[in-house]
N, C-alpha and C positions, 0 to 999 in steps of 0.2 A: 504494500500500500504506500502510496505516496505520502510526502510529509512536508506540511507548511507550517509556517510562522505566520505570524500575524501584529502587525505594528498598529495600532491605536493610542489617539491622544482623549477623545470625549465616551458618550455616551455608550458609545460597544456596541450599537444598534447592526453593523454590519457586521462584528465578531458573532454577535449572538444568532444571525440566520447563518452563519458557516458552520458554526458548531452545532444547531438545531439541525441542519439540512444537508451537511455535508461530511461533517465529523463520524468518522467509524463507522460510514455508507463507502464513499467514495474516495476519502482520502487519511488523515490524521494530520489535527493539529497539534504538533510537539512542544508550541509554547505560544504565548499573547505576551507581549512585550510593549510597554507603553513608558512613556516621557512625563505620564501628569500621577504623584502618587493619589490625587482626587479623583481619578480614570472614572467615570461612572461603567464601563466596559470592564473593571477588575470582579466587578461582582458575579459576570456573564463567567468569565475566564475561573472564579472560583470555583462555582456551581455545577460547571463541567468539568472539574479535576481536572484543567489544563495547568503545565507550569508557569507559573510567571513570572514574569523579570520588570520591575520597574528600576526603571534607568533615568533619573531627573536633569533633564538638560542644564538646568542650571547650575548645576553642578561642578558645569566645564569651563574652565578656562574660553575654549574655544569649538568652534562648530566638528572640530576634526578629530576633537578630542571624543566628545562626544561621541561622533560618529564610530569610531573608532574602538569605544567601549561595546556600541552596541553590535560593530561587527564581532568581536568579541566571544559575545555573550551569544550569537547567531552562529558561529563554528560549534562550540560544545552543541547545540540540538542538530546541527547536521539535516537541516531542512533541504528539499527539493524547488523551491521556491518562497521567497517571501512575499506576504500580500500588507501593502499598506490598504489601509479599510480606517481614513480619516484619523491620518499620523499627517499633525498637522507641521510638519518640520519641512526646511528645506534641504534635503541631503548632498556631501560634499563627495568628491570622486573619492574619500575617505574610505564611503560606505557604499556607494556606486560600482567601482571597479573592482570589489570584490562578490559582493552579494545581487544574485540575480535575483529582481524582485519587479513585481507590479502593482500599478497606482489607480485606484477608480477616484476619476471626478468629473464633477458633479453642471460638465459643459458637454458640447458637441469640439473639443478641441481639433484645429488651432483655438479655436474664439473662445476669449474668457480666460486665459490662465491666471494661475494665484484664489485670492482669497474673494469672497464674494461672489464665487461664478454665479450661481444661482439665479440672486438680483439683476446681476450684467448681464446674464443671458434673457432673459423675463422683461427685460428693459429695450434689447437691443431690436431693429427691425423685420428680423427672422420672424416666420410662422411658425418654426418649430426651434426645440429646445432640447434637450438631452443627457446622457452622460457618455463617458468613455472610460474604456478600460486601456491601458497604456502599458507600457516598461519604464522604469524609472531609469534615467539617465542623471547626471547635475545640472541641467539644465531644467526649470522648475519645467513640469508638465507640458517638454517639452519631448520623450520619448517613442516612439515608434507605438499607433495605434493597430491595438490587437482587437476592439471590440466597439462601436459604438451602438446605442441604442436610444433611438429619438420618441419626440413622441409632438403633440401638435399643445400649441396654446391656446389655442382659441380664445375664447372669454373667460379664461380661467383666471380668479385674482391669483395675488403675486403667495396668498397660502395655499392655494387649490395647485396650483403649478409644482410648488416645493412640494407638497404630500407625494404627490405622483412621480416628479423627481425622485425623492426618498425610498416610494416605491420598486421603481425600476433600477436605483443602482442595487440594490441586493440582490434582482436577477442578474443583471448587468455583470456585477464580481463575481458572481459563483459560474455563468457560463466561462465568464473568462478565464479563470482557474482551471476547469476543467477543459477550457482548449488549450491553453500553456502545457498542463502537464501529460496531457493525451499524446 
């Protein structure tokens, strides 16, 4: 069985449909690693006896230090790929150049990279809106697209949009997973 990691900074709402829908069916998550010890995702990560590693960025002197821990701590589980699933960091070729990993957000990228995609996408002239699933490079959500999945705006307010955004990146990661490691 394959074995992934899994990097989260907030709420774990994507850790917890991987380990509900994917965990010890299709693949095995060998650890949830996160940057914030508030994770509200540490509680998902407990519940399903996954290991976990919290690793505090503030910690570091600098981005590569950091980086650099967390590869680290990513060699001892010896994962098949890493899935960021809202690690809200920007990573350094520290942590690029060693660990193969993939990034879901939360645009139709190119458009929208960084923070706020959501709003900028919702905002911008497109009829439609979407997520991607990506490889992470150092260049922020700038890596080679393995997955998009759109969906239409219509009259939707800007909470109606985000719900169903939210909805489709959890399909959106876990196809993508399962076409990386296939």
């Amino acid at each position: 069985m394959k074995k992934i990691a899994i990097l989260f900074s907030g709420t774990g709402t994507n850790l917890q449909y991987i380990l509900e829908n994917l965990h010890g069916k299709e693949l095995e998550v060998v650890v949830a690693l996160t940057n914030k010890a508030n994770a509200g995702g540490i509680a998902f990560a407990q519940e399903h006896n996954i290991p976990l590693e919290i690793i505090s960025s503030s910690d570091f002197e600098t981005r590569e230090a950091f980086d650099s821990e967390m590869v680290h701590a990513l060699h001892y589980y010896k994962p098949d790929l890493t899935v960021l699933a809202g690690f809200m960091r920007i990573l350094t070729p520290t942590f690029t150049n060693e660990i193969k990993a993939i990034n879901l957000h939360p645009s139709l990228l190119p458009l929208h990279k960084g923070l706020m995609a959501i709003e900028r996408s919702y905002d911008d002239e497109n009829e439609t809106g979407g997520v991607t699933v990506h490889w992470v490079t150092s260049e922020l959500d700038g890596g080679e697209v393995i997955l998009q999945k759109e969906i239409q705006k219509g009259n939707k307010s800007l909470e109606e949009y985000e719900l169903e955004i939210k909805k489709i990146e959890k399909i959106a990661l876990a196809e993508g997973i399962k076409k990386v490691l296939n």
